[in-house]
MDAnalysis code that builds the backbone (N, CA, C; Angstrom):
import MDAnalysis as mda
import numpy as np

u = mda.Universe.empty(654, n_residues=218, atom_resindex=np.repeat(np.arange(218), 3), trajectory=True)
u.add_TopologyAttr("name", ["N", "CA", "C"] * 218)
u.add_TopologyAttr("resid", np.arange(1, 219))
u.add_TopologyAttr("resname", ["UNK", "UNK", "UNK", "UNK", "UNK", "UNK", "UNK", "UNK", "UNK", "UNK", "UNK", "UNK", "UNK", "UNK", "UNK", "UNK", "UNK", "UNK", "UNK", "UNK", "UNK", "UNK", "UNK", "UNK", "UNK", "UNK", "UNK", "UNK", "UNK", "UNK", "UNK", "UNK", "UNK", "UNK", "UNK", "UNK", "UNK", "UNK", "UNK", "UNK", "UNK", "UNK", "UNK", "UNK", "UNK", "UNK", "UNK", "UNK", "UNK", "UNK", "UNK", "UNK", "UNK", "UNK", "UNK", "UNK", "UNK", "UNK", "UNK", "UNK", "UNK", "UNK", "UNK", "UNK", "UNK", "UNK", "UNK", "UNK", "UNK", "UNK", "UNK", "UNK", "UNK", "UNK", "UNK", "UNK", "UNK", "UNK", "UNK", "UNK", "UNK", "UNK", "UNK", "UNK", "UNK", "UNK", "UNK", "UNK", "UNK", "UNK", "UNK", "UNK", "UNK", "UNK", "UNK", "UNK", "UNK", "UNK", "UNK", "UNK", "UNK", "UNK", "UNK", "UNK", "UNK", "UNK", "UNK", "UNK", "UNK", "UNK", "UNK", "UNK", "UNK", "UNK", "UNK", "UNK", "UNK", "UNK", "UNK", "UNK", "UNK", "UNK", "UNK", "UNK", "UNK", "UNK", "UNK", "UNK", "UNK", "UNK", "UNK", "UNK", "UNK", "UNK", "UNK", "UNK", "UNK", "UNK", "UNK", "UNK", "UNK", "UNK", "UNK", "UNK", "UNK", "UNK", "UNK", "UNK", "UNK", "UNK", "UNK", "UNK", "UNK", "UNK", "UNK", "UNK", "UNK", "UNK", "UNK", "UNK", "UNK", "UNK", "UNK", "UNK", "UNK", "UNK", "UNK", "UNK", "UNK", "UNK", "UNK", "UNK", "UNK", "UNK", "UNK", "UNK", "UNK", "UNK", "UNK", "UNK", "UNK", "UNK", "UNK", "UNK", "UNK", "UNK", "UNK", "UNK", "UNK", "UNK", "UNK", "UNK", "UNK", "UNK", "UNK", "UNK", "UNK", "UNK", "UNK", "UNK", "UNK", "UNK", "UNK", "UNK", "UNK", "UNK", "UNK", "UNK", "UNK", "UNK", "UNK", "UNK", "UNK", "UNK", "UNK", "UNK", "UNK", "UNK"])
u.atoms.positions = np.array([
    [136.285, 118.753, 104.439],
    [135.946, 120.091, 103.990],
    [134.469, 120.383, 104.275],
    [133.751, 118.936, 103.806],
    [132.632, 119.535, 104.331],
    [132.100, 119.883, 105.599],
    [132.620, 119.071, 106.608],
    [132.834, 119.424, 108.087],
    [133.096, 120.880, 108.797],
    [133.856, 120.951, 107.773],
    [134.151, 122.640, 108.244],
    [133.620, 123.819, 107.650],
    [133.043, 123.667, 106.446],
    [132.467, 124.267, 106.111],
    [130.811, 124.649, 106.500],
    [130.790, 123.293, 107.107],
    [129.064, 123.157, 107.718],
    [129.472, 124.109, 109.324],
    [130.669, 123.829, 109.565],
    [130.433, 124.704, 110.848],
    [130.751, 126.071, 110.422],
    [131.437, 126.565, 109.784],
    [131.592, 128.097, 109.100],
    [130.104, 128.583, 109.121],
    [129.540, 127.856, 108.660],
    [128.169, 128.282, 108.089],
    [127.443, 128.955, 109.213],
    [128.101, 128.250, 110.504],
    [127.024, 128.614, 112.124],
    [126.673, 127.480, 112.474],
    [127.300, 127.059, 113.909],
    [126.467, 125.995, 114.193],
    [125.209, 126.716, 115.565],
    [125.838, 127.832, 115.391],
    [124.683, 128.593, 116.784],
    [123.298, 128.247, 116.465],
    [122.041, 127.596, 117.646],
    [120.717, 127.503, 117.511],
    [119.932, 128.803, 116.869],
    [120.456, 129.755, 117.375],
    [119.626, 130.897, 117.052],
    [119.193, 131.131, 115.504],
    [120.120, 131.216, 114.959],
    [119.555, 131.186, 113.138],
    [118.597, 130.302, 112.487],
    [118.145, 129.172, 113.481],
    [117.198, 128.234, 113.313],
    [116.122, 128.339, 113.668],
    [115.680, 129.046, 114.435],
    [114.458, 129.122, 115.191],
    [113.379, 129.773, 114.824],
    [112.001, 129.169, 114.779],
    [111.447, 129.491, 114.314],
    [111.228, 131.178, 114.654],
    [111.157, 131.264, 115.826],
    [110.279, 132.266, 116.604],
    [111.826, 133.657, 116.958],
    [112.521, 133.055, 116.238],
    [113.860, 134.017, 116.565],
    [113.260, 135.487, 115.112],
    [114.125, 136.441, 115.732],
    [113.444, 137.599, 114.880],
    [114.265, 137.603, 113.628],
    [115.429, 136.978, 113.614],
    [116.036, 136.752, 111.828],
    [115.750, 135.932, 111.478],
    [114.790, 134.996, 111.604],
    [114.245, 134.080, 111.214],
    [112.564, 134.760, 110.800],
    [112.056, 135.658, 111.929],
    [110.504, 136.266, 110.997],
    [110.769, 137.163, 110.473],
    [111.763, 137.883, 110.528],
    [112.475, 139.313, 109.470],
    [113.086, 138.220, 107.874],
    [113.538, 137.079, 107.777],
    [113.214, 136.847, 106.631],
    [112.067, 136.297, 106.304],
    [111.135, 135.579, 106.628],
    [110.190, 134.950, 106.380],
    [109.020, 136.235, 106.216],
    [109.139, 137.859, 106.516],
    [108.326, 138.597, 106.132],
    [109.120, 139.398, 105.147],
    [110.342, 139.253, 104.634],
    [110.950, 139.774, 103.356],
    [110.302, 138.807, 102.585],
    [110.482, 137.598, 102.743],
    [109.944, 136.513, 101.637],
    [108.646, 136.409, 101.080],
    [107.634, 137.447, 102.261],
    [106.419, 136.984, 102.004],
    [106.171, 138.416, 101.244],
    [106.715, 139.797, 101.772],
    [106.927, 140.940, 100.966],
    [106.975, 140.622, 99.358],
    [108.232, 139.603, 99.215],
    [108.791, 139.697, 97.594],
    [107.531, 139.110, 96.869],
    [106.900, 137.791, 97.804],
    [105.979, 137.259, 96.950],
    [104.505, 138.087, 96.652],
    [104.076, 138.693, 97.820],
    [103.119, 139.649, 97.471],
    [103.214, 140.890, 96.059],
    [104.706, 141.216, 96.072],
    [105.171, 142.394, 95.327],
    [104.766, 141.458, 93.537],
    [105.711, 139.877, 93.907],
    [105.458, 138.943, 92.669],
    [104.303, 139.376, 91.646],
    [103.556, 138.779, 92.745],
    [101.946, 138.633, 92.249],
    [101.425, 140.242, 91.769],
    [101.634, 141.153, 92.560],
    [101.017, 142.314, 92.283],
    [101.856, 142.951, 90.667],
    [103.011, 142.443, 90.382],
    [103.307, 142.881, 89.024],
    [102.621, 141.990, 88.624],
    [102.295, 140.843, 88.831],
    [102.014, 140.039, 87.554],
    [100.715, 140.301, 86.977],
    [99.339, 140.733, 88.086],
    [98.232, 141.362, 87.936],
    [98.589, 142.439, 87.178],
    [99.508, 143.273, 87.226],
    [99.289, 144.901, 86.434],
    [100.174, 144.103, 85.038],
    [100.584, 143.531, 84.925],
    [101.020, 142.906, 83.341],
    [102.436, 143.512, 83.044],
    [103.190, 143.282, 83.986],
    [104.735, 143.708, 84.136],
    [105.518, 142.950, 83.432],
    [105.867, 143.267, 82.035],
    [106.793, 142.691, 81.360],
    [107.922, 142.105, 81.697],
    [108.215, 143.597, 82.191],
    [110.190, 143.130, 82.570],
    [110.018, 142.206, 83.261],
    [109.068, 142.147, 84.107],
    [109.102, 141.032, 85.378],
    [109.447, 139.819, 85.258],
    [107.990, 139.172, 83.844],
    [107.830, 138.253, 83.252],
    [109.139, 137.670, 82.118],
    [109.625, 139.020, 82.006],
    [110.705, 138.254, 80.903],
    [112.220, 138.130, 81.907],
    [112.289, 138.240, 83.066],
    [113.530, 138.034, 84.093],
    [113.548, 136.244, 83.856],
    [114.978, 135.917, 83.645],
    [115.219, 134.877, 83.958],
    [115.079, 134.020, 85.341],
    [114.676, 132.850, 84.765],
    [113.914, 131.705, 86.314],
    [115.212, 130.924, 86.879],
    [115.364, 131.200, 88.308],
    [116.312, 130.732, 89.062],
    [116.801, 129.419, 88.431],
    [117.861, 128.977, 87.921],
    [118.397, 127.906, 87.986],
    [118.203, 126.930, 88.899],
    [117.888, 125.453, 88.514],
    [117.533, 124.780, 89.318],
    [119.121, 124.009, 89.938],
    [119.009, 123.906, 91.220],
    [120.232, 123.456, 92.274],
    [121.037, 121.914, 91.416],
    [122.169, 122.070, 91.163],
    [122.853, 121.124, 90.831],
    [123.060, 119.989, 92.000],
    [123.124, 118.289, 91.363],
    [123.493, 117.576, 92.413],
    [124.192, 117.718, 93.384],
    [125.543, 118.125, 92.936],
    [126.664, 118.464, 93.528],
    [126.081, 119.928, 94.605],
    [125.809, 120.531, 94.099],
    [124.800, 121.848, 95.476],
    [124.333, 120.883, 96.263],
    [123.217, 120.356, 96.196],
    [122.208, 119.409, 96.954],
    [122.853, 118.459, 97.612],
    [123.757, 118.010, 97.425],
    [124.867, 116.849, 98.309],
    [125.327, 117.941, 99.412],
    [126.129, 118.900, 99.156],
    [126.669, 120.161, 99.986],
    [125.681, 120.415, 100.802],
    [124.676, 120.740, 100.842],
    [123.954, 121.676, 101.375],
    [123.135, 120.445, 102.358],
    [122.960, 119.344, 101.787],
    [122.593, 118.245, 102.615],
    [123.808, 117.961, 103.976],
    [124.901, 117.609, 103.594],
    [126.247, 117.275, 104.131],
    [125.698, 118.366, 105.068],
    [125.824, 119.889, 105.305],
    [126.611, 121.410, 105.768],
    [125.007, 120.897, 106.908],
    [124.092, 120.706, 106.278],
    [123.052, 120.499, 107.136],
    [123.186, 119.902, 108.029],
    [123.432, 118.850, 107.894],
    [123.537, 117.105, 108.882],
    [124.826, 117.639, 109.499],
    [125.896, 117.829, 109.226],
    [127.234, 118.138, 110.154],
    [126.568, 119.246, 110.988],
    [126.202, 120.275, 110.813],
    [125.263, 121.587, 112.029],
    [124.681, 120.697, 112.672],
    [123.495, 119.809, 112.217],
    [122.597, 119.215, 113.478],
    [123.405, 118.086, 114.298],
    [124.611, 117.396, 113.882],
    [125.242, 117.136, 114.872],
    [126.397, 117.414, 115.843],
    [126.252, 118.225, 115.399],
    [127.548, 119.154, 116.560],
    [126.406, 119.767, 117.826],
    [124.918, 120.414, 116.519],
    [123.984, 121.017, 117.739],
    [123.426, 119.732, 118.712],
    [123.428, 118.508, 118.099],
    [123.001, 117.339, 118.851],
    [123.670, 116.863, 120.098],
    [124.912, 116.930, 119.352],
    [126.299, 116.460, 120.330],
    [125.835, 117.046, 121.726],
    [126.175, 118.459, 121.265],
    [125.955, 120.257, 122.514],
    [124.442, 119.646, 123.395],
    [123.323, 119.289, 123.299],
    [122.291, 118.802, 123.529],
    [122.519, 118.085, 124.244],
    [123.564, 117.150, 124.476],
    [123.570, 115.776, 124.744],
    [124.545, 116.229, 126.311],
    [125.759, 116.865, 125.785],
    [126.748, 117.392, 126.631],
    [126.442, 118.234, 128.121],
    [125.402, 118.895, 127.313],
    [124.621, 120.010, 128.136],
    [123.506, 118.728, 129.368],
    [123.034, 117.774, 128.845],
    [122.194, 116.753, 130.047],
    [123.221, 115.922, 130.746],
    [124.662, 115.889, 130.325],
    [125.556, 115.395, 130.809],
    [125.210, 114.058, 130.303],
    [124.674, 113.720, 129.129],
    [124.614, 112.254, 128.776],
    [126.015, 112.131, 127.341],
    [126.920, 112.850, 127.385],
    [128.244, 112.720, 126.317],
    [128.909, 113.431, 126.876],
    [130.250, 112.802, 126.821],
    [131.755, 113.480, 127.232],
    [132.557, 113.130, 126.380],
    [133.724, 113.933, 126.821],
    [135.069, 113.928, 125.323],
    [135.860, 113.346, 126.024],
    [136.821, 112.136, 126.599],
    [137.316, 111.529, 127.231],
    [138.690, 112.839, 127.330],
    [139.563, 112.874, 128.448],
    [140.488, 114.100, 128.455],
    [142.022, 113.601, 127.265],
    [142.364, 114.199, 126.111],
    [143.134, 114.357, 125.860],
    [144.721, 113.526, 126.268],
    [145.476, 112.728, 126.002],
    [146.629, 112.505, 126.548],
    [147.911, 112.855, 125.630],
    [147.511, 112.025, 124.494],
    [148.458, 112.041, 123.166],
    [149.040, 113.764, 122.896],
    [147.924, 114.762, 123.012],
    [148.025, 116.301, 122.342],
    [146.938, 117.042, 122.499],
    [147.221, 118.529, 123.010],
    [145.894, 119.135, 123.076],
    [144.627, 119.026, 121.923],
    [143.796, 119.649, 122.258],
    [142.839, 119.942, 120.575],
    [142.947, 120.842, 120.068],
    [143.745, 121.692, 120.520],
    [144.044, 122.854, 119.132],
    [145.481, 122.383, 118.080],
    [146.345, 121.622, 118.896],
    [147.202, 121.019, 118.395],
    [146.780, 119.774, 117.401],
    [145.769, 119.045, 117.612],
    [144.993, 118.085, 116.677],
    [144.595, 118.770, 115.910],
    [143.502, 119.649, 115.986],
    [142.573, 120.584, 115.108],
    [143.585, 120.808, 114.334],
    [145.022, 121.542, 114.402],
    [146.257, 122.032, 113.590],
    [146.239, 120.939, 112.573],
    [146.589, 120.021, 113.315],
    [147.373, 119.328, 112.190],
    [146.554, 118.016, 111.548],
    [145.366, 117.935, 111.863],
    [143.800, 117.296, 110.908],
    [143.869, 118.413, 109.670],
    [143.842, 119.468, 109.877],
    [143.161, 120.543, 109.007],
    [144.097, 121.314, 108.173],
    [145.279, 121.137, 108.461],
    [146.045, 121.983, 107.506],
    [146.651, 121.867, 105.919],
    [145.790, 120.778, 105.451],
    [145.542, 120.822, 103.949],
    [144.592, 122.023, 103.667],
    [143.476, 121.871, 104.710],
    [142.515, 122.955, 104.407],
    [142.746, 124.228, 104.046],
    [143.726, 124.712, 104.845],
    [144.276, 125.785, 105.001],
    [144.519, 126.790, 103.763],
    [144.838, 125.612, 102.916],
    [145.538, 126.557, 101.606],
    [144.234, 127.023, 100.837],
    [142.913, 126.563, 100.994],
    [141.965, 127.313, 100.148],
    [141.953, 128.663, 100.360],
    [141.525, 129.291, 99.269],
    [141.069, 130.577, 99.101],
    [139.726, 130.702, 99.961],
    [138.928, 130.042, 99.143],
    [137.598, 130.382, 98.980],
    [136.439, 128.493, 99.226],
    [135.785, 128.273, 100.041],
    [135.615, 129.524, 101.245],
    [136.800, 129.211, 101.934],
    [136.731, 130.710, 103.099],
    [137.971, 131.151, 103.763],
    [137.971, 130.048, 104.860],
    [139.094, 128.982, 105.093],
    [138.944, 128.058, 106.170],
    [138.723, 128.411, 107.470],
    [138.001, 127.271, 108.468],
    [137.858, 127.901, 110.028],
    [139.316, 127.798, 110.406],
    [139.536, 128.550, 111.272],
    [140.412, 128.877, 112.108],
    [140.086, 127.980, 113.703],
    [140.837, 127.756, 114.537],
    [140.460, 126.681, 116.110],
    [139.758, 128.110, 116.659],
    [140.038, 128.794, 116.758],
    [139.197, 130.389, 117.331],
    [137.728, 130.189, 116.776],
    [137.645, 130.638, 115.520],
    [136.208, 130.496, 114.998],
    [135.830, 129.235, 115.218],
    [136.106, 127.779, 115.209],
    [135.574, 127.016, 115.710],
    [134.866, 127.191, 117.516],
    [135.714, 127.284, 118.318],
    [135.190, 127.495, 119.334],
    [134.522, 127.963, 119.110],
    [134.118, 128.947, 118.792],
    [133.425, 130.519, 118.846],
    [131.882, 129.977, 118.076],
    [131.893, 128.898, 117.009],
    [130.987, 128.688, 116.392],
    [130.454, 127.441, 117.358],
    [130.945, 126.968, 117.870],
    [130.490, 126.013, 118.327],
    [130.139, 126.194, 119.722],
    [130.476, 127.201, 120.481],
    [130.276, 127.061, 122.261],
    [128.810, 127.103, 121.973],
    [128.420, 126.423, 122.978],
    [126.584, 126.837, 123.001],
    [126.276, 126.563, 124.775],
    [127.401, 127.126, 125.324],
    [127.177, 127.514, 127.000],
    [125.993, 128.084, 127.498],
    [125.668, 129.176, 126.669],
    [124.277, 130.356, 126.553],
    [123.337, 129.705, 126.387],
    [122.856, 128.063, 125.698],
    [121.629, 127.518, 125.082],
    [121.357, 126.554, 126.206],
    [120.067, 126.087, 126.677],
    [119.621, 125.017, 127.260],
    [119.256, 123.911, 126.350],
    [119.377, 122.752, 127.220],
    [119.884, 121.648, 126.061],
    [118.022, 121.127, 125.222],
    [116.902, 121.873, 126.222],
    [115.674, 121.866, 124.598],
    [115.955, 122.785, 123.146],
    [116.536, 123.740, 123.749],
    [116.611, 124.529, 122.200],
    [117.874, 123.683, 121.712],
    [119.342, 123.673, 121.885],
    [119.980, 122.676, 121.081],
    [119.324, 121.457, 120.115],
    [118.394, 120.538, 120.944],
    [117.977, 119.633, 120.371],
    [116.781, 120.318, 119.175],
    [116.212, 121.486, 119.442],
    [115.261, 121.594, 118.438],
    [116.322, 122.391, 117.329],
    [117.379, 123.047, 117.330],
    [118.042, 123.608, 116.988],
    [118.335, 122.782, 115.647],
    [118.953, 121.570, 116.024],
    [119.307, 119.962, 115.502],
    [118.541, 119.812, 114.620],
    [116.762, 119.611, 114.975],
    [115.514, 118.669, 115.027],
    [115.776, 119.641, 113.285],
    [115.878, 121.140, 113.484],
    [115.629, 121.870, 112.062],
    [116.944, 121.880, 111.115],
    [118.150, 121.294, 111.969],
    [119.228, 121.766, 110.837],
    [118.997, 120.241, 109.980],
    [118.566, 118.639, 110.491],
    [118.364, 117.453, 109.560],
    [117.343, 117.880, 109.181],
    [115.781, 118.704, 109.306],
    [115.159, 118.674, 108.212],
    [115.591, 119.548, 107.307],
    [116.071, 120.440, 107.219],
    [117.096, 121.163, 105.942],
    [117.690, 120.518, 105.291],
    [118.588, 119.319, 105.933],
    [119.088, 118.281, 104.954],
    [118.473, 117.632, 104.246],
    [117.030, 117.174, 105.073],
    [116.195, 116.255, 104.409],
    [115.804, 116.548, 103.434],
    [115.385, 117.879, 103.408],
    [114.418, 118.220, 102.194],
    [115.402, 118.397, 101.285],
    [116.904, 118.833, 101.366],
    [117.903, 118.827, 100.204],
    [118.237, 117.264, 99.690],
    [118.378, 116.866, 100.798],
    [118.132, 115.022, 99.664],
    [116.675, 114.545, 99.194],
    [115.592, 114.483, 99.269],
    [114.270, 114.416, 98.769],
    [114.465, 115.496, 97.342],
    [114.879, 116.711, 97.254],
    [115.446, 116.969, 95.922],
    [116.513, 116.424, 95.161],
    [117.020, 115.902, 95.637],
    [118.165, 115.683, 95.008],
    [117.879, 113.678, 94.660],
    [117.290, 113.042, 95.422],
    [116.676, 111.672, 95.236],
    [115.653, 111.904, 94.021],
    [114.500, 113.080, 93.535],
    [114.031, 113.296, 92.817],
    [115.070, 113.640, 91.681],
    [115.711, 114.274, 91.351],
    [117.143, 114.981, 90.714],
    [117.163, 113.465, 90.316],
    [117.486, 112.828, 90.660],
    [118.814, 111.348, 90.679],
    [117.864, 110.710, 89.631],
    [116.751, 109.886, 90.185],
    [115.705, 109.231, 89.373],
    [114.866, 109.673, 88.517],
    [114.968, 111.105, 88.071],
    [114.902, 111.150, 86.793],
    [115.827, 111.820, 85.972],
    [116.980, 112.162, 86.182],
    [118.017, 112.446, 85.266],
    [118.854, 111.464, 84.001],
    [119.005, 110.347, 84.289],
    [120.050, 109.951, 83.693],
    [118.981, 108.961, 82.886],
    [119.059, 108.625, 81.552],
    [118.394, 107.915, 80.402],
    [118.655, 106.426, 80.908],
    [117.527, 105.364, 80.827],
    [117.772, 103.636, 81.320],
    [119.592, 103.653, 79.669],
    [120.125, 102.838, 79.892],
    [120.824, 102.400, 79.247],
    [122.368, 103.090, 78.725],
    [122.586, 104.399, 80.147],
    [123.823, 104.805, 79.344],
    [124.796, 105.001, 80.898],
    [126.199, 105.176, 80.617],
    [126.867, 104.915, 81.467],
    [126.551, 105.634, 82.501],
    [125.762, 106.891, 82.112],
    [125.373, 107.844, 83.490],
    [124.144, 107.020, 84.081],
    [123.634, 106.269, 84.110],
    [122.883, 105.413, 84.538],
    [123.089, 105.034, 86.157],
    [124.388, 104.244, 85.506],
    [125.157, 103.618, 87.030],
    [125.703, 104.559, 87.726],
    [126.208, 105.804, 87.198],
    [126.819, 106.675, 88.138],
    [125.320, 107.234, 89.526],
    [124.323, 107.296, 88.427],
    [122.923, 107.909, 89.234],
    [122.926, 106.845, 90.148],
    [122.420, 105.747, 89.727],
    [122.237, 104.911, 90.469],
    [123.041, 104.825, 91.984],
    [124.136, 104.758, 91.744],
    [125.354, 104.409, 93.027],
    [124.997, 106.203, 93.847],
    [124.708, 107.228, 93.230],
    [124.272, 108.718, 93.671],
    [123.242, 108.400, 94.309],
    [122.341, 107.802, 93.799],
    [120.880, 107.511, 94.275],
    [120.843, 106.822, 95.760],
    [121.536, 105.636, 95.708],
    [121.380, 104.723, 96.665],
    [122.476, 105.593, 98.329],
    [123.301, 106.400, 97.651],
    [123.603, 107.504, 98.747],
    [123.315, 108.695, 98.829],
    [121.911, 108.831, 98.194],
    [121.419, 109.917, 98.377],
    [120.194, 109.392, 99.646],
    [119.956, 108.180, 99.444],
    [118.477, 107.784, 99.863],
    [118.799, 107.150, 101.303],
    [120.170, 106.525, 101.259],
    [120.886, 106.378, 102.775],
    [121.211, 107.577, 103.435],
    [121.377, 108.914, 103.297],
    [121.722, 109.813, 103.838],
    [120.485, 110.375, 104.254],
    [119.508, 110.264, 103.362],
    [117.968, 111.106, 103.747],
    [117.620, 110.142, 104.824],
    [117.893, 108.769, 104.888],
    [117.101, 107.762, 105.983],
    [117.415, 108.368, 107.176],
    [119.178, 108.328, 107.005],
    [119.489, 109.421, 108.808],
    [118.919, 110.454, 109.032],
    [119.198, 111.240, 108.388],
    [118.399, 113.115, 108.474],
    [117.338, 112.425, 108.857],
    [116.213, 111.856, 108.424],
    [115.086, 111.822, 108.670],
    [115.019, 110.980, 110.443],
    [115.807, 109.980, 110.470],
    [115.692, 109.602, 111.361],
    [115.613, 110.550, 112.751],
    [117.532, 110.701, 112.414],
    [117.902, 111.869, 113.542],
    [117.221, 112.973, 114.224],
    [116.623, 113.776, 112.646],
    [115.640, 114.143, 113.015],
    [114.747, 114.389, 113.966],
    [113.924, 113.031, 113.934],
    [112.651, 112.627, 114.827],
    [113.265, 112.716, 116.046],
    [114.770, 111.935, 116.044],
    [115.207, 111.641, 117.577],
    [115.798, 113.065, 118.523],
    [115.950, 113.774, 117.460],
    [115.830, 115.535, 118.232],
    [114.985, 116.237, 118.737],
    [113.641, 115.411, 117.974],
    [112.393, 116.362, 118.454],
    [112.229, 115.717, 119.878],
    [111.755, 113.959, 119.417],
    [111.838, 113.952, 121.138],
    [112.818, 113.982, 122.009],
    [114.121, 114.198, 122.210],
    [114.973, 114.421, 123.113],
    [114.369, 116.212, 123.384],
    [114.342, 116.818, 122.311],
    [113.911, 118.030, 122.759],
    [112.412, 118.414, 123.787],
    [111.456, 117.050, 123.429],
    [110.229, 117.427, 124.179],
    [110.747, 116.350, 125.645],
    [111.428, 115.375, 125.749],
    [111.853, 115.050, 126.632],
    [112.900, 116.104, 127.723],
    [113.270, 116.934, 126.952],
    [114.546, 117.818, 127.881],
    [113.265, 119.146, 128.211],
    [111.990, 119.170, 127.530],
    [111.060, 119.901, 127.798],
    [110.628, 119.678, 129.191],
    [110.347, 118.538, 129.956],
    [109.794, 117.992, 130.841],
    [108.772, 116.822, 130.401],
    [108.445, 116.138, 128.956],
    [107.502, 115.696, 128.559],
    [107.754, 114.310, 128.753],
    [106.963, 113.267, 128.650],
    [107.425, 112.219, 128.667],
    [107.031, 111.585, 127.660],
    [108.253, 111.022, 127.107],
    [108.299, 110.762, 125.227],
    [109.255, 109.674, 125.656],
    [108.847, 108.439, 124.302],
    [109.797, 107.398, 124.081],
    [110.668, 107.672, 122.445],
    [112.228, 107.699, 122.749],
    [113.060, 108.036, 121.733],
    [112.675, 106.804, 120.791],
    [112.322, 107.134, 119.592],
    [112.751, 105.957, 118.237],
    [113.642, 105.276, 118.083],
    [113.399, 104.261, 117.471],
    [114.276, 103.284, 117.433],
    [114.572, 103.070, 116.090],
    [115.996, 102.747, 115.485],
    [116.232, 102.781, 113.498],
    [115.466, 101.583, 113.477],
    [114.772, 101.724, 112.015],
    [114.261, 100.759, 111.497],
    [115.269, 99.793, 111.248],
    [114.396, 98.434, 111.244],
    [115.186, 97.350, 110.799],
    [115.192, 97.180, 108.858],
    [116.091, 96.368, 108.477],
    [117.578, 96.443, 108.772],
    [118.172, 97.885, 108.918],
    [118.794, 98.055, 110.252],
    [120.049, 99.568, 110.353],
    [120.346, 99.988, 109.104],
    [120.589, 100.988, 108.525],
    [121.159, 101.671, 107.677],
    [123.036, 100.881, 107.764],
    [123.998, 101.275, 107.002],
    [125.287, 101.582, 107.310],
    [125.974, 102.683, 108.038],
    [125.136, 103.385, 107.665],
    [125.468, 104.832, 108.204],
    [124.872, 105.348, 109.540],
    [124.821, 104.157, 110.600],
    [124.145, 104.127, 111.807],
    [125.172, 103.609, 112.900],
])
């Protein structure tokens, strides 16, 4: 679910970019609201002050939104990779892939909410024919730091929520230790997008290597 839901979301580069114009059309709404912030708070705007403060993101959000992250930057990674001709999908024998896609996914199907992908909207979310394979990879480089920074909250979340000595303890704990393996990849992957991306630039960069000991999740 979360797979598909991370691609619902968009796996297209464009919504990532820094320098893309829905990307500085929000980042100058954002900077609008905060200017507007401050300027009630100087004139002594009650209502303002007495509006309730955003709820802070539940674990369960912060796992999601980590997951929806990391699944985007590797599909955009994959596309990156496909596009230098360094990954292929070996051809099919057993059944097409819309016929797989069918019948992997059709538990999914029965949700309401969110509305499941369809093999159409997949394609459709996923072609990235139109992108050269530097923007894919930087595309990537920003959808794991989105993750990252949702597990670095949520690793903060973990270690100080639960009291030393009660059964929610161990639940944090076992949360913790896969919260902090999942941030190691994002973070890793990460790095290894930027330079594939300054490498597919023309630059000459040496890709990282995982720290020792590998993760599991490597």
């Amino acid at each position: 679910v979360d797979y598909l839901h991370g691609v619902a979301l968009s796996c297209q580069p464009a919504s990532f970019y820094g320098d893309s114009p829905d990307f500085i059309e929000r980042q100058m709404v954002a900077e609008k609201g905060k200017a507007l912030q401050k300027k009630k708070a100087k004139a002594g705007d009650k209502q303002a002050a007495e509006r309730p403060a955003v709820p802070e993101p539940t674990r369960r959000h912060l796992f999601t939104e980590a997951h929806q992250s990391i699944c985007r930057g590797m599909f955009r990674l994959v596309a990156g990779l496909e596009k230098e001709g360094l990954y292929f999908v070996q051809p099919l024998h057993q059944a097409s892939l819309p016929s797989r896609f069918t019948r992997r996914f059709t538990p999914v199907v029965r949700l309401d909410h969110p509305q499941p992908l369809s093999y159409d909207n997949f394609l459709e979310s996923t072609d990235a024919t139109q992108f050269h394979a530097q923007d894919l990879y930087a595309a990537a480089a920003e959808s794991f730091l989105q993750g990252q920074k949702a597990l670095e909250k949520l690793v903060v979340k973990l270690k100080t929520q639960a009291a030393p000595g009660t059964d929610e303890t161990l639940s944090a704990e076992a949360a913790l230790r896969e919260a902090q393996g999942c941030l190691a990849v994002a973070t890793f992957d990460g790095l290894v997008c930027s330079a594939l991306r300054d490498r597919a630039s023309g630059a000459s960069v040496q890709l990282p290597t995982p720290p020792e000991p590998a993760h599991p999740r490597w």
